[in-house]
C-alpha positions in Angstrom: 78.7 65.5 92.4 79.1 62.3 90.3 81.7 59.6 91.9 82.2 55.7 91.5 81.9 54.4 95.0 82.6 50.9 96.4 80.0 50.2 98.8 81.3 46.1 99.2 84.7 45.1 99.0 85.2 42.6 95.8 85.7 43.0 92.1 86.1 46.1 90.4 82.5 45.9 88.8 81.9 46.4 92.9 82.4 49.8 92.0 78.9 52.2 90.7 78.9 55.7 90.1 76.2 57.6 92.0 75.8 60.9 93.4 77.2 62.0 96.4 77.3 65.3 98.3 80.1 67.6 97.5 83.2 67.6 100.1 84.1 70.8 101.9 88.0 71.2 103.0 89.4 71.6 106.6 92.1 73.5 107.9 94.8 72.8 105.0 93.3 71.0 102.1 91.8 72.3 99.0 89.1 71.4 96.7 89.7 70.5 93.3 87.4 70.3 90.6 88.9 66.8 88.9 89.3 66.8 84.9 91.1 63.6 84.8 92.1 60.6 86.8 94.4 57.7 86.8 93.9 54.1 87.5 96.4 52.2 88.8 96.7 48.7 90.1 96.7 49.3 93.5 93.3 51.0 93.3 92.0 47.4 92.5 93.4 46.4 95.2 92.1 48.4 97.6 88.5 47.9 96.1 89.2 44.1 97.1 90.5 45.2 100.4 93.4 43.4 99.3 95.9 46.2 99.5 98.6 46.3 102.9 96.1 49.5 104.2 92.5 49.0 104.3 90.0 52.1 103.5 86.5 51.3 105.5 83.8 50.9 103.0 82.0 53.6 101.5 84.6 55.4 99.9 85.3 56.6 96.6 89.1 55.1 94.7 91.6 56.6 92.9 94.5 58.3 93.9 95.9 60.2 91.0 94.4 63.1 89.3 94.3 66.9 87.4 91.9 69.2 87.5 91.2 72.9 88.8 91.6 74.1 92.3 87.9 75.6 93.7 88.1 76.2 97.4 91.1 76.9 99.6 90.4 75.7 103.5 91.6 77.6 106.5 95.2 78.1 106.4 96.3 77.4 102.7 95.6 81.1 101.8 99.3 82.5 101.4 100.5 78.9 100.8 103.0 79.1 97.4 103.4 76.5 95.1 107.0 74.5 95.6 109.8 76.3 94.0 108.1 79.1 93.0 106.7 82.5 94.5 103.3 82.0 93.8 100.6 81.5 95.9 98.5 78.7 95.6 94.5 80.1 94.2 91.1 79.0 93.2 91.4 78.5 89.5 94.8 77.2 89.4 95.4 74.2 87.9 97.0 71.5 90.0 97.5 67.5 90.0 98.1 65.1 93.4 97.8 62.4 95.2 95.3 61.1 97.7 94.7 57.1 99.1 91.3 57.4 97.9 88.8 60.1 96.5 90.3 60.5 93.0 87.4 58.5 90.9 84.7 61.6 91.2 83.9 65.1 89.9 85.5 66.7 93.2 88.3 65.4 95.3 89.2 67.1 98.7 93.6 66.6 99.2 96.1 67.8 101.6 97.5 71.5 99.7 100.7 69.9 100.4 100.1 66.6 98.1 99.4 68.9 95.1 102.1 70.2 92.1 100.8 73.1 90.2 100.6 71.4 86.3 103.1 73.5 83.7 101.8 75.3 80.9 101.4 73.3 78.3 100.6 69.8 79.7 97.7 68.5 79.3 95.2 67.3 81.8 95.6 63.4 81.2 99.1 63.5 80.8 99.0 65.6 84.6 97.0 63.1 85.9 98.8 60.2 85.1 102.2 62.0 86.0 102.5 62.0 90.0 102.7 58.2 90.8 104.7 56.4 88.6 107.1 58.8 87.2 107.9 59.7 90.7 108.3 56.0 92.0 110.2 55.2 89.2 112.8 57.8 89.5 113.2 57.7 92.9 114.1 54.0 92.6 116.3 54.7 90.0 118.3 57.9 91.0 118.3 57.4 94.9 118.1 53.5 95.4 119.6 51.9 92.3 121.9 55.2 91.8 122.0 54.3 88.1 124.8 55.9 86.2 125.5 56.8 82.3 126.5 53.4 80.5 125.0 51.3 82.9 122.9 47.9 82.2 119.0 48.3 83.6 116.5 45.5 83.6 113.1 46.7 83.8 110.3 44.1 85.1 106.6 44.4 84.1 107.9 46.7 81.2 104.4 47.9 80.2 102.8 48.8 83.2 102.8 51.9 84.8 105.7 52.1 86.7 107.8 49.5 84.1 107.4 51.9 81.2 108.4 55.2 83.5 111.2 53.3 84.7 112.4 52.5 81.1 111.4 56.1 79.9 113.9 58.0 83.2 116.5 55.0 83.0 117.2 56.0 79.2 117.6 59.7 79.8 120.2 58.8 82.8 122.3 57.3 79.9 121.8 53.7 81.0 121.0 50.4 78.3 117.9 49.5 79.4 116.4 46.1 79.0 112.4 45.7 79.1 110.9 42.1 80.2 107.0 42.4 79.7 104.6 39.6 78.9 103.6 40.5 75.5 104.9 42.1 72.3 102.7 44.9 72.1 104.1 45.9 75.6 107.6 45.7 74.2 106.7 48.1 71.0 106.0 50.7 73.9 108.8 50.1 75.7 111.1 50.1 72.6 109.2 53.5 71.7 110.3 54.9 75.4 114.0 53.8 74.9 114.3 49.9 75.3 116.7 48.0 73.6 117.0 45.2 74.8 113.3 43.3 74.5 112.4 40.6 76.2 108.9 38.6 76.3 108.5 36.3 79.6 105.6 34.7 78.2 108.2 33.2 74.9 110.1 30.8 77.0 113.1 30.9 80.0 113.8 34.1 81.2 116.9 33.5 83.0 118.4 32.0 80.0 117.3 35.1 77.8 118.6 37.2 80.6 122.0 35.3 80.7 122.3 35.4 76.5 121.2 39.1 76.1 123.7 39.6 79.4 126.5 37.6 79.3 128.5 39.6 82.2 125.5 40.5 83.6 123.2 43.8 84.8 123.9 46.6 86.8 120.1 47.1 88.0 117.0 45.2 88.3 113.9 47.3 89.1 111.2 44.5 90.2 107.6 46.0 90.2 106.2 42.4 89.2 107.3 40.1 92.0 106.4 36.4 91.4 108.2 33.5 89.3 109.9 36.6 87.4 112.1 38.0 90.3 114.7 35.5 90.7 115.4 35.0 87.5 116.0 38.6 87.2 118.3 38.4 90.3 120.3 35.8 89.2 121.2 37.7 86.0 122.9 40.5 88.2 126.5 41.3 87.9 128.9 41.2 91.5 127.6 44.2 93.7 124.7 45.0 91.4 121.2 46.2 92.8 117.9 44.3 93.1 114.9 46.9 94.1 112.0 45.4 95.1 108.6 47.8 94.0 105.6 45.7 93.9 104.2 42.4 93.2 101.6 43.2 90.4 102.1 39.4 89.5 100.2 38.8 92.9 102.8 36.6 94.4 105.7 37.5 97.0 108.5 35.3 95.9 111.1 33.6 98.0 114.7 34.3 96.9 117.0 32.0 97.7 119.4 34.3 100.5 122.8 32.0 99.0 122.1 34.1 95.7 122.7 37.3 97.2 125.9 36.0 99.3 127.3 34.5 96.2 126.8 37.4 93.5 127.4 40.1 96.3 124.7 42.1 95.1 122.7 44.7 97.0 118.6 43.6 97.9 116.5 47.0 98.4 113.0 47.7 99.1 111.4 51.0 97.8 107.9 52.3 99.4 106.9 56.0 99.2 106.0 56.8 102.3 109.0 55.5 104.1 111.1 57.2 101.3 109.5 60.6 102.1 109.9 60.5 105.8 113.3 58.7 105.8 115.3 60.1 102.6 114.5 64.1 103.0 117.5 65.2 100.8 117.1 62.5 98.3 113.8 63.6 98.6 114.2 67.1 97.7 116.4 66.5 94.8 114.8 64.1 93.4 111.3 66.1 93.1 113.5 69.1 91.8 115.1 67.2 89.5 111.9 65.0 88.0 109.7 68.7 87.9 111.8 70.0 85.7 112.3 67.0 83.2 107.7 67.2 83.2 107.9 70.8 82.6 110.4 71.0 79.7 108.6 68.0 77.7 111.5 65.4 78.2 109.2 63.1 80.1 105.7 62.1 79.3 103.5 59.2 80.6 102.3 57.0 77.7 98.7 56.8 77.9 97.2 53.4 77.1 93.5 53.8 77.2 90.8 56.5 78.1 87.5 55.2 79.9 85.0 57.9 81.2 83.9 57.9 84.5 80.7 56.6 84.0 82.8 53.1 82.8 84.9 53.3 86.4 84.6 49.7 87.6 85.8 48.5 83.3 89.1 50.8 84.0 89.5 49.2 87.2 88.6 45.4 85.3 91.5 46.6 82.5 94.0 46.8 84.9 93.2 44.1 87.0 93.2 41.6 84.1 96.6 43.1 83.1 95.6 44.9 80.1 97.1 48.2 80.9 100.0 49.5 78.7 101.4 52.1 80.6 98.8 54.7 82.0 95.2 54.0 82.3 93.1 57.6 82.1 89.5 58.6 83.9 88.1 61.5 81.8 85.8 62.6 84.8 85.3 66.3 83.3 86.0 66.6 79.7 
């Protein structure tokens, strides 16, 4: 099969596509035939061995994708999809999630880290589903525990996880304002339910925050990090929530502890991992809730660019330089 590996750790032209043996599955994973991929920043990350978990070099990134289920290893056989009746089999069509292994022809994944794709979705739209949407929401419905009416700001707008955030915080009735660094970023934010539009690059933000918010927010989601967070903090209303994503800006900043005694707001971290083991019920709900929103057309990722896999390590250079409006798509098998 064809894959982009990273043999050194560095920059994403690290990153070639050669051919590598095909992977077998052991006792509970499949093997999925992958149409389509996702990039997402931390995949750069990891290629820089920059990420909080290192993957020991040779290895193949990528951790979101869609494609067709080809081989069932011992013990999935009887397995049925969540929420349904059927049995998972070769030929279904299915997106997940791995650490690494996404960037090639054929990916090998737990059989519990995969969704079976609705009818009528398409395979980039599957692919570039699992990670964001899913961060996003949990964040907003289970950490933030937005309400109808409420006031959301929305960090690094039109990235990823920003524009997902803005997209699920509109259809939980709250105003949403989206902070991004560029107007074209905004447009798509606008276009997924913004209305409040702020560019970070155009001057102070804390002062737009304050004149756009005069009694201030209910909810700051923070997947940027950096100079940006405590301006965003300080334009939160008493007992309003501050959740802490990511740091895409590539700095951890240092909040001033006064600010959150004074405002009495609420400082929260989200990770996925420790939200799956630790929050079961929210857990539960939450993926319920979010599959049925995919399935009936409601939500959608907003695709920003299409590279095919031959042109890995220039998706992985597009997100790294902060190009990426929304979702960044892999065509592996057109």
């Amino acid at each position: 099969m064809r894959a982009a590996v990273c043999r050194e750790y560095g920059p994403p032209e690290a990153v070639t596509v050669e051919e590598l043996d095909t992977p077998a599955p052991g006792p509970g994973a499949v093997r999925v035939r992958v149409r389509a991929a996702a990039v997402n920043f931390p995949d750069v990350l990891i290629v820089a061995n920059t990420y909080q978990l290192s993957c020991p070099v040779p290895f193949v990134p990528g951790s979101e994708f869609a494609g067709v289920i080809e081989e069932l290893g011992e013990g999935v056989e009887g397995r049925v999809w969540p929420g349904t009746s059927r049995p998972l089999a070769v030929g279904d069509r299915a997106n997940g999630t791995v650490f690494v292994g996404a960037f090639g022809e054929q990916v090998v994944c737990a059989a519990a880290s995969l969704r079976l794709i609705p009818d009528g979705v398409d395979d980039r739209s599957a692919a570039a589903f699992p990670v964001a949407h899913r961060t996003a929401y949990h964040v907003l419905r289970s950490m933030a525990r937005v309400e109808p009416g409420e006031r959301v700001v929305v960090l690094g707008a039109g990235g990823g996880v920003g524009l997902a955030a803005v997209q699920l915080a509109t259809l939980l009735g709250a105003e949403v304002t989206a902070v991004a660094s560029s107007d074209e970023k905004l447009q798509a934010a606008a276009a997924n339910g913004a209305t409040t539009l702020i560019n970070h690059k155009g001057g102070n933000l804390r002062q737009a925050l304050r004149a756009a918010h005069p009694k201030g927010v209910d909810v700051v989601v923070d997947p940027v990090g950096g100079d940006l967070s405590e301006a965003a903090l300080r334009a939160l209303r008493f007992d309003g929530r501050f959740v802490v994503v990511g740091f895409a800006a590539g700095a951890i900043p240092r909040i001033p502890l006064n600010l959150v005694l004074l405002k009495g707001v609420h400082v929260m971290g989200f990770q996925i991992r420790d939200f799956d083991a630790h929050r079961p019920a929210d857990l539960a709900r939450d993926q319920r809730e979010l599959a049925e929103l995919f399935a009936s057309g409601r939500v959608r990722p907003h695709l920003g660019a299409v590279f095919g896999l031959d042109d890995a390590a220039g998706a992985l250079r597009y997100v790294a330089d902060g190009k990426a409006i929304g979702k960044i798509i892999l065509d592996v098998a057109p």
